[in-house]
GUDO-822825 format. One record per residue: residue in one letter; x, y, z of N, C-alpha, C in turn. Coordinates in steps of 0.02 Angstrom, whole numbers, plus 50000, padded with zeros to 5 digits. Atoms other than C-alpha are relative to their C-alpha. Example, Ala and Ser with C-alpha at 12.3 -4.5 7.8 and 13.67 -1.06 7.14 Angstrom:
BEGIN
A500454994150000506154977550390500455006050000 S499584994149997506844994750357499615005550037 
END
This chain:
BEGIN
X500424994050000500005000050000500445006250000 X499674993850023500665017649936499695005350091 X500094994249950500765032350072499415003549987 X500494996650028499565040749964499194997150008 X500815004350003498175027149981499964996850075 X500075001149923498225028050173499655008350011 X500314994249959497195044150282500585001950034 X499484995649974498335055550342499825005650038 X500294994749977498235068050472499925006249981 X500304991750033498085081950366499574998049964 X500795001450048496545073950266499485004250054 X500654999149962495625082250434500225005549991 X499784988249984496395102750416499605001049947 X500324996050021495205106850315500345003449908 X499914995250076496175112550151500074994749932 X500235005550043496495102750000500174995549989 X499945005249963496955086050065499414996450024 X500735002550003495185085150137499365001649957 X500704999950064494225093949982500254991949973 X500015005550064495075080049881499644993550058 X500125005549959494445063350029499395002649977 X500824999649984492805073850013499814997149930 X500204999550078492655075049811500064994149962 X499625006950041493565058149763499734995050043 X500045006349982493335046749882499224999450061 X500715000449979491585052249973499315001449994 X500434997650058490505060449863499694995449952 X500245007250018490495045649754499694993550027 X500255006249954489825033549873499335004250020 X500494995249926488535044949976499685005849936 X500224994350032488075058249817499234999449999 X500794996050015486265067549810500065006550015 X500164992649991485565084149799500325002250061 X500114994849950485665090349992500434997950018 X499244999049962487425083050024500325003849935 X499434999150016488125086549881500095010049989 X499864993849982487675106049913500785003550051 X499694997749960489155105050051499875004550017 X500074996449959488525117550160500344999950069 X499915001849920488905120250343499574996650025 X500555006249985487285111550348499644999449964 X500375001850060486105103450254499145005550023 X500684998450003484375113050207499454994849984 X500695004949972482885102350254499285003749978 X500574998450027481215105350174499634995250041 X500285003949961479985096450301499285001549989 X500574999750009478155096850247499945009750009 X500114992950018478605116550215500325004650048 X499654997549956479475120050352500744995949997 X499325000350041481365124650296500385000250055 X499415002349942482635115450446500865000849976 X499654998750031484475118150423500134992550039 X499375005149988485535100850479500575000550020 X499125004250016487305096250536500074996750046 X499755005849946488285086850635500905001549997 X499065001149974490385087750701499994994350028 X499765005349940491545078150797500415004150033 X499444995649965492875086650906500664994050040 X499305003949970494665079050954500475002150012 X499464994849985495355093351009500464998750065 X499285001749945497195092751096500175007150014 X500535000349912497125100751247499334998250018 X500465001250011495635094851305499415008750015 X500134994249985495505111651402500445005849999 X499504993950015496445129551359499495005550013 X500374993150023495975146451364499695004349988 X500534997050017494495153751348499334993549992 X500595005950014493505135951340500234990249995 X499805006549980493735116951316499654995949954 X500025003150057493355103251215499024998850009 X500774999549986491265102351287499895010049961 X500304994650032491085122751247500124998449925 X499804999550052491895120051096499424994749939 X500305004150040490915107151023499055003349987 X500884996250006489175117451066500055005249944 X499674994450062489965131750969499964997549957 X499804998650051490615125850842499204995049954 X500495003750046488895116050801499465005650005 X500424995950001487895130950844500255004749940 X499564993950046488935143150724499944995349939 X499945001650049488865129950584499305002049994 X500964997750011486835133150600500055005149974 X500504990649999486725152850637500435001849931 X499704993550074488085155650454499734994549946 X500525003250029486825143950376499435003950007 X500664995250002485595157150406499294996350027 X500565002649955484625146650541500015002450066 X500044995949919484045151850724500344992050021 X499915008049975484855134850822499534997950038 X500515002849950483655125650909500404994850060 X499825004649960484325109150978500474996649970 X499285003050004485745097150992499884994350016 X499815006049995486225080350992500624998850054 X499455001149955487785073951109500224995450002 X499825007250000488615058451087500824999250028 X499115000249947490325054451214500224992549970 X499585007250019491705040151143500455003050048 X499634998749956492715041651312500604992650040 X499355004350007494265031551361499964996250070 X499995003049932494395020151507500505002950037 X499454999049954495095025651661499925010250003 X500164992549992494565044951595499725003150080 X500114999849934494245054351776499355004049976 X500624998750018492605057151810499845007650005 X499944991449986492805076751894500385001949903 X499854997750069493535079251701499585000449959 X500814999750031491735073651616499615004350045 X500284994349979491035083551744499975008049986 X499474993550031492025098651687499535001949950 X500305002550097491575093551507499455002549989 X500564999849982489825093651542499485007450038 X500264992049973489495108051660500065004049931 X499914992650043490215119451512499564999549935 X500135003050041489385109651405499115003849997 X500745000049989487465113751474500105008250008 X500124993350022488095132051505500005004949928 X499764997450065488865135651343499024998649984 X500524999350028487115128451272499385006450032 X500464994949985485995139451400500125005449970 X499744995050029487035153051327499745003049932 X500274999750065486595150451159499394997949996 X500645002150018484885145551178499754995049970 X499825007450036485015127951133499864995050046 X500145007349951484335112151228500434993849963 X499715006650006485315095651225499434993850006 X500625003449980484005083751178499884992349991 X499705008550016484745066051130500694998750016 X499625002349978486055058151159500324992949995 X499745006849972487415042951183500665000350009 X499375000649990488905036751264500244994649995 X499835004550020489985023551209500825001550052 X499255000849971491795018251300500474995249984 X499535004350026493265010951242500794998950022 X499285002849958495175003051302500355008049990 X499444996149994496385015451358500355001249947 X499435000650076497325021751213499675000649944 X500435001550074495885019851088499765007349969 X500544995050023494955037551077500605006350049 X499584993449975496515051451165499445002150044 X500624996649933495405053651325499274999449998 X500864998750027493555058651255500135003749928 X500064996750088493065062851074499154999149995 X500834998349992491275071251065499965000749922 X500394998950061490035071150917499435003950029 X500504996050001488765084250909499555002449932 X500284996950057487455086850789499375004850017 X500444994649968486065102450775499335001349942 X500384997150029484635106450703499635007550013 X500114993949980483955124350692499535002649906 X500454993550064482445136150571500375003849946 X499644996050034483135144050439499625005749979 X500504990350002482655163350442499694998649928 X500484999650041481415167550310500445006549962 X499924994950036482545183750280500884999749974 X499235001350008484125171650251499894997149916 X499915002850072484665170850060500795000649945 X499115002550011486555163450067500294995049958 X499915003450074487125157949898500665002449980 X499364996950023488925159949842499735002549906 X500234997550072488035160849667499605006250022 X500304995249993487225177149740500825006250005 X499154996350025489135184749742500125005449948 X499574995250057489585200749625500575002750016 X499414996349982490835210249590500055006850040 X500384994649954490795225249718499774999050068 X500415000949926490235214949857500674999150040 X499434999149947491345219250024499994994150029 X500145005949980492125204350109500265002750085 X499944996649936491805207950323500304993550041 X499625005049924492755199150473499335002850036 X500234998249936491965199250618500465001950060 X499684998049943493145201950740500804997349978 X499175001150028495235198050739499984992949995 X499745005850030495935182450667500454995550053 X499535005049965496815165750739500405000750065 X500095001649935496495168350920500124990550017 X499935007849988496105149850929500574997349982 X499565003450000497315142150848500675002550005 X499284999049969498975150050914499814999350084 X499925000749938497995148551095500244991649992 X499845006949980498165131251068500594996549977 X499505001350033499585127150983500705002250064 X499484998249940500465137051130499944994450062 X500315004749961499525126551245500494993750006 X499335006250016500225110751172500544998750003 X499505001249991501685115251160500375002050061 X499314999549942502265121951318500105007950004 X499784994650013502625138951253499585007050042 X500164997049942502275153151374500255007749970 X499924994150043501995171651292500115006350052 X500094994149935502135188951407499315001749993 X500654998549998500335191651356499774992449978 X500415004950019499165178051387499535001449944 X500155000150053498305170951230499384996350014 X500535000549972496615167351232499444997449946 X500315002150042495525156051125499265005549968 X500484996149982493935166351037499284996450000 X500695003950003492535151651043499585003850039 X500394995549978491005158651068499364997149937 X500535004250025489165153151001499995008649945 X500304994850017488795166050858499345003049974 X500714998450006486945164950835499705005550018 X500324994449987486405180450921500285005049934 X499904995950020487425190850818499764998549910 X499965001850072487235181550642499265001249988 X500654998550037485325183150654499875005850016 X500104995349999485335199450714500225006049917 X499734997850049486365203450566499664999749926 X500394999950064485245194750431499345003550023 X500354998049988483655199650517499905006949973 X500084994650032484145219250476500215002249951 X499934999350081484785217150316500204996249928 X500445005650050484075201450231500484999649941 X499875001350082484415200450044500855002549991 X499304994650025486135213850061500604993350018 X499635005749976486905197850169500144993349922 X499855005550044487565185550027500204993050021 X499725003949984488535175550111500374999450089 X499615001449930489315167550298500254993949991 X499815008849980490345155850342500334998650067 X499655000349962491225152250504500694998849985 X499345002450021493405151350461500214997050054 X499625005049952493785134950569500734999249979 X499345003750037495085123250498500195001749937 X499724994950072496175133350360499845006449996 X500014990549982495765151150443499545001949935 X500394994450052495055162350323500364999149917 X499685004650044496285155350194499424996549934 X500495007650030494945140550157499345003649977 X500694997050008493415150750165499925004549945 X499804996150053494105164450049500014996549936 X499655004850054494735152049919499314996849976 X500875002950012492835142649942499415006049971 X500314994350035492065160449898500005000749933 X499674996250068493115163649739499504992549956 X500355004650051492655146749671499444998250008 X500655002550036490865144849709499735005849975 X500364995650042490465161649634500555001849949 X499585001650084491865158649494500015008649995 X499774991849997492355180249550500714996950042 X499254999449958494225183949628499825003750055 X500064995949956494445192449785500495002850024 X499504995449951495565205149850499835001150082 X499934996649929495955207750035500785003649995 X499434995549983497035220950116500434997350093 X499695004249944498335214450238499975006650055 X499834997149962498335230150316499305003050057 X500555001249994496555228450356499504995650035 X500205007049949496405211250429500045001550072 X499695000149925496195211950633500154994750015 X499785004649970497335203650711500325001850053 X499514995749921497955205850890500704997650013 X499074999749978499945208850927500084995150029 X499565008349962500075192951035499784997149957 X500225005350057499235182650905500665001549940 X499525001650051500175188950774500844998950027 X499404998849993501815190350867499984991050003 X500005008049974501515170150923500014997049912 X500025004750055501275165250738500685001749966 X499344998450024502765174550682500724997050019 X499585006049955503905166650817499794991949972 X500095008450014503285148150770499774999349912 X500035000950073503105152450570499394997349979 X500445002950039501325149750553499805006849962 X500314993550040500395159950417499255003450030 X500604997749968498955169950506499404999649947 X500705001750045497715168950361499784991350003 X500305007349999497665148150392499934996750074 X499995001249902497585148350596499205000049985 X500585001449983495855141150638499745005650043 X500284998249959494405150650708499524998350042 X500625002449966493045147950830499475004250033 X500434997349975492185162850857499845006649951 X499834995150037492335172450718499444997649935 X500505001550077491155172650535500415006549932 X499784996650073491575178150355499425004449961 X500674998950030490235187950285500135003949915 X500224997550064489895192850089499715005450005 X500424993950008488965209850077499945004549955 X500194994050083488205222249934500605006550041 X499524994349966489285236449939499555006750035 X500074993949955488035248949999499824998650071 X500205002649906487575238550166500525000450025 X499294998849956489365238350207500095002150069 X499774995349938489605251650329499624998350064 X500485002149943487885245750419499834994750021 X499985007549963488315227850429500565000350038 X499264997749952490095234450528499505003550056 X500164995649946489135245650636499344995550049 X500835003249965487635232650671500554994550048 X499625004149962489285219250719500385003950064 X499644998949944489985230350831499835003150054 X500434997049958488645236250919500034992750052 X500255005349957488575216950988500814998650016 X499425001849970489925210051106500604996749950 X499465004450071490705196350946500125003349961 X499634994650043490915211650838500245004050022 X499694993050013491595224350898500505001049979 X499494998050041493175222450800499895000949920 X500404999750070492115219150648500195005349959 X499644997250065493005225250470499864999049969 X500025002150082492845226350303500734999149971 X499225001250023494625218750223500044997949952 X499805001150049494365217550056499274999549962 X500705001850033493055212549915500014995749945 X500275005950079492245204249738500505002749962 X499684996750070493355208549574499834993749972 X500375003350064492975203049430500564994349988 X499485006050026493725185749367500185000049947 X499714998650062494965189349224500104993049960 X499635007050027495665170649210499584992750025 X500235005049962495385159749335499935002550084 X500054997249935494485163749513500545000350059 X499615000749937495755168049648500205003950045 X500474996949915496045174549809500765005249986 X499274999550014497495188349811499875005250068 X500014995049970497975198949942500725004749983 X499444994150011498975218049954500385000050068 X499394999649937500455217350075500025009650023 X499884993149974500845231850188500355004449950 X499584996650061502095235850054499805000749943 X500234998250084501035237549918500104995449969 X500005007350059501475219749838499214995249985 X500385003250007500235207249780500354992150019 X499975009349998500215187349826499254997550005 X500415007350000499175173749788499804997650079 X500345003849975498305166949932499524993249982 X500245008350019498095148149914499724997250083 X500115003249962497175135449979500324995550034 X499415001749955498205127250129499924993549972 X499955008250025498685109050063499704995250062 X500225006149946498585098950221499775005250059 X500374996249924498425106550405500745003950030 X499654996649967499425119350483500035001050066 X499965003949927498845111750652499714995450005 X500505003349989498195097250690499464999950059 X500415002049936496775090750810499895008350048 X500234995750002496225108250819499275001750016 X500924999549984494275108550838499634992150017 
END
């Protein structure tokens, strides 16, 4: 057996390592209409009433860092795949594969943050299962969470709704998460603590389509492959290029100083509390001012936009210095076991 025809831990980062596992080798087995949309979640038509779908797993190393832990994290990041699906979240699923010998005050932990994070976000935990397996088999606990949630009536998120002209918004600064954890892991100890930004973003994402519906094109949450992946997923499903301005992106001085020291690229650092949003160019200013009115925006930017596709769709950004580069999609993973 070839190296190549084995799973590799970068088939899970998110860039194109796991488009190709998705496109080649799972797509073909499993293809129809409402998967093969790849969304953050699937849209559900239910006797007329329009549900959004998904489902994670989480195998994140630390189990706990920073700002949260591998229970908040998993509510998040299944609530946030809903609310940039342009659904309210409703409820959750919960399923524990936990290791023998795991201590029980540690599932407790798990758990507590687990039922607050959801009160937080307005989310009941309403099924469930736990399964257990030999020491060594599953790295401690490894949670599955899946969610269902409404999809607004005034949500209409289509990368084929994309022009040229439309501003592309952050929500708040970049690759918090993954340099908190990466420090974590490794040991590494900064003069300013670093601080994961998980966080449920449903309040703010439907507050956002709610007051200006149709102008909203597009969300996505930038997990695995930062803003990198999400950018790159823009250009080619609305077959436009995109410019961002580096000088434009927020990113906070310990974050960036931590990626600079350990050579990662800040556009492919995972997020967890953060969304990408598409916007017409005249909503602009009042989808910045509507994010930063709420606690998850207030760093909320505009860092770039649509241009027209001359050749072939792609992502470029302007350096402080006035240069241009290519922004590609990250091959494998620039961390693992990340979310």
């Amino acid at each position: 057996m070839k190296a190549n025809d084995k799973i590799l831990l970068a088939h899970g980062g998110g860039g194109q390592l796991s488009d190709s596992l998705i496109h080649n080798t799972i797509l073909p087995r499993l293809s129809n209409e409402t998967l093969n949309a790849l969304g953050d979640s699937a849209l559900l038509d239910i006797d007329g009433t329009k549900l959004c779908f998904t489902t994670d797993s989480y195998v994140v190393k630390p189990l706990f860092f920073n700002g949260g832990d591998i229970g908040k994290l998993a509510v998040c990041g299944t609530v946030n795949d809903l609310a940039v699906a342009g659904a309210r979240p409703l409820v959750l699923s919960l399923a524990l594969i936990i290791e023998t010998g795991f201590p029980i005050a540690d599932l407790e932990r798990i758990l507590d943050s687990i039922a607050k994070t959801a009160a937080e976000a307005g989310v009941k935990v309403v099924t469930g299962d736990t399964k257990t397996v030999e020491t060594g088999a599953a790295d401690k606990i490894f949670i599955n969470t899946a969610g269902i949630g409404k999809k607004l009536d005034c949500a209409n998120l289509d990368t084929s709704r994309v022009k040229e002209g439309d501003k592309i918004l952050v929500s708040g600064t970049i690759g918090d998460h993954g340099m908190t954890l990466i420090s974590k892991r490794e040991g590494i100890e900064f003069q300013s603590t670093l601080k994961s930004d998980c966080a449920a973003l449903n309040s703010l994402t439907v507050k956002l389509l709610e007051n200006l519906k149709d102008e909203i094109k597009f969300l996505r949450d930038p997990t695995r492959g930062g803003i990198a992946v999400t950018l790159n997923d823009i250009a080619r499903g609305s077959g436009q290029s995109v410019l961002i301005k580096q000088s434009d992106i927020p990113v906070s001085p310990n974050v960036q100083a931590a990626a600079d020291m350990l050579g990662f690229d800040i556009l492919n650092i995972a997020n967890e509390g953060k969304f990408i949003a598409v916007v017409s160019s005249d909503a602009a200013e009042k989808a910045v001012a509507i994010c930063r009115s709420h606690r998850l925006g207030k760093d909320a930017t505009i860092i770039g936009e649509i241009q027209k596709c001359v050749d072939v769709p792609t992502v470029e950004i302007l350096t402080v210095i006035g240069g241009k580069r290519i922004v590609q999609m990250p091959y494998g993973r620039e961390l693992p076991r990340i979310c």
